[in-house]
C-alpha positions in Angstrom: 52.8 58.9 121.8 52.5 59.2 118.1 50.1 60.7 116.0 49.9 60.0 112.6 49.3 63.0 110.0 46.4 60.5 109.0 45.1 60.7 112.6 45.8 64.2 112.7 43.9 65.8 110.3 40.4 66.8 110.8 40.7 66.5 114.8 38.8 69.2 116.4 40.5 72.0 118.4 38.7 73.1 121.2 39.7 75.5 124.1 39.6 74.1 127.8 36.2 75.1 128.3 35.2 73.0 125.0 34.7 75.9 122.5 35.3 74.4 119.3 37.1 76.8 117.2 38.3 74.7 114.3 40.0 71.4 113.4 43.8 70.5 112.2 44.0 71.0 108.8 47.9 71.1 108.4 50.9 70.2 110.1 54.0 72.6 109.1 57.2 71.7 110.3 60.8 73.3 111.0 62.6 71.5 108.5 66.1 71.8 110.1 65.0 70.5 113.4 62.1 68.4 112.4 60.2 70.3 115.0 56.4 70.8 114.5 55.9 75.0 114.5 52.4 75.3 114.5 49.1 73.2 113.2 47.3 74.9 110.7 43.1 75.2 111.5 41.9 77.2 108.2 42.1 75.8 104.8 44.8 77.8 103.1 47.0 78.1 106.4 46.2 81.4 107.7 45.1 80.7 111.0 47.6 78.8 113.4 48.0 77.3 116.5 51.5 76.5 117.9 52.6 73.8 120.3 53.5 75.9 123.1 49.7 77.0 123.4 48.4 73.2 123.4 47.4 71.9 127.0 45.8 68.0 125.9 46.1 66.3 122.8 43.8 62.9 122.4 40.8 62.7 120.8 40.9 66.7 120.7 43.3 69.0 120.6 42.8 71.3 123.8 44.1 74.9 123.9 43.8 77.9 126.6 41.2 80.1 124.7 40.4 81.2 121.6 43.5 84.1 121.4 45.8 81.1 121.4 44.7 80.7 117.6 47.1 83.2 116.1 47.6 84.4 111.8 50.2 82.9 110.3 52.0 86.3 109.7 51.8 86.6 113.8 54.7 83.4 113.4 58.1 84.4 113.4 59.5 80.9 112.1 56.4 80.8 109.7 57.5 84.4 108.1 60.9 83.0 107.5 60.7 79.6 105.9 59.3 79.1 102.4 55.6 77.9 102.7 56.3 74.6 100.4 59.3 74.0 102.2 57.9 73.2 106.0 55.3 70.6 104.6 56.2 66.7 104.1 53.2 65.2 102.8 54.0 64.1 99.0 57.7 64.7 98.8 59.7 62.1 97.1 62.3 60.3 99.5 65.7 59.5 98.4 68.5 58.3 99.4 71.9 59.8 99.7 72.7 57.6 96.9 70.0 59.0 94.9 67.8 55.7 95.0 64.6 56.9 94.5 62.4 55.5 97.6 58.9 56.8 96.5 56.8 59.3 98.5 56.0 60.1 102.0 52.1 58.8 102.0 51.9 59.5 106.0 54.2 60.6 108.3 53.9 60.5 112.4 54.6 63.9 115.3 54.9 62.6 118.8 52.0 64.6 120.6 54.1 65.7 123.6 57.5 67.2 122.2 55.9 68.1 118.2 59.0 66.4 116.4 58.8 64.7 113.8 59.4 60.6 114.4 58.7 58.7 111.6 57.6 58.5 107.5 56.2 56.4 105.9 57.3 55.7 101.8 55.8 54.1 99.7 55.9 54.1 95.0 52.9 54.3 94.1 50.9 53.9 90.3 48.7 56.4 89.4 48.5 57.4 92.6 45.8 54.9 93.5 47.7 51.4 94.3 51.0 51.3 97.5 53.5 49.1 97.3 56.9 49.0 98.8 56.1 50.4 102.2 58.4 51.7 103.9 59.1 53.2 107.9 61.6 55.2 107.8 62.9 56.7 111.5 63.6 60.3 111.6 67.1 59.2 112.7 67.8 57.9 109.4 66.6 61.6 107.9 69.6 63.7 106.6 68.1 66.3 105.1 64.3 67.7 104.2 64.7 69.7 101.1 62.3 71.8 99.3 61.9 68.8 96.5 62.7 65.7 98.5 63.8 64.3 101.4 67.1 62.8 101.8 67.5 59.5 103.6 70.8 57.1 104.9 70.9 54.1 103.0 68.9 51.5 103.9 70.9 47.9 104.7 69.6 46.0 101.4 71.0 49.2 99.3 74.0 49.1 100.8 76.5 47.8 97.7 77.7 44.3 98.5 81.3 44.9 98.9 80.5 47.5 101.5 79.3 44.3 103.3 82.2 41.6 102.8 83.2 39.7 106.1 86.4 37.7 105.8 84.7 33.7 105.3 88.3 32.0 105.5 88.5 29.6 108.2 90.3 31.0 111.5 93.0 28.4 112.7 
């Protein structure tokens, strides 16, 4: 099932005996696989928890015990990407074209395999006021960049001759 960065954030983690010891303030992502590497539970992203320590996710997210919570330096992946890099929130999307899309304003992790399913684009003014909304599959994701995110075409960018059909009557 999806969750929904919006959904996401702020949800309590709690270890199977229901010892709260935080809540989701970050998601941080593998950018080459789209896989989810660990959810961040202190501001500033020091302290982690990665999926492979998650029992439940729902309401709460439920892990073993407290030593599941790890530093981020304990993180082999984390050590090795560029912090900016493994976040979505924000970035611009484009197009391979270089259409400029607008910015990811939410994005959605299916709560069983942690990979990244969908974003959602929309422009913006003034950062107050959507419009153009878009879903975008993470099928349709070619590449997550440090400044953007690169995206197929969508069919009403495609350029029109792309899309001639022969219209002559067929005898």
């Amino acid at each position: 099932m999806d969750k929904y960065y919006t959904q996401i954030i702020r949800v309590p983690v709690l270890t199977d005996t229901f010892q709260r010891v935080g809540q989701v303030y970050d998601v941080i992502f593998n950018t080459d696989t789209g896989k989810v590497i660990a959810l961040s539970i202190a501001p500033g992203g020091h302290k982690v928890i990665t999926p492979i320590d998650i029992i439940a996710w729902d309401k709460a997210i439920i892990i073993g015990d407290a030593d599941d919570v790890s530093d981020v330096e304990d993180i082999y992946q984390l050590q090795q990407m560029p912090k900016r890099k493994c976040r979505n929130n924000k970035k611009k999307v484009i197009t391979k074209d270089g259409e400029y899309l607008g910015r990811v304003i939410d994005f959605a992790v299916h709560n069983k395999l942690f990979c990244l399913t969908k974003i959602v684009v929309a422009k913006n003014i003034l950062s107050l006021f959507f419009y153009r909304k878009r879903l975008i599959n993470s099928q349709d994701i070619i590449e997550i960049r440090q400044d953007a995110i690169i995206v197929k075409n969508p069919l009403g960018l495609i350029p029109l001759k792309k899309l001639c059909v022969d219209a002559s009557p067929s005898s």
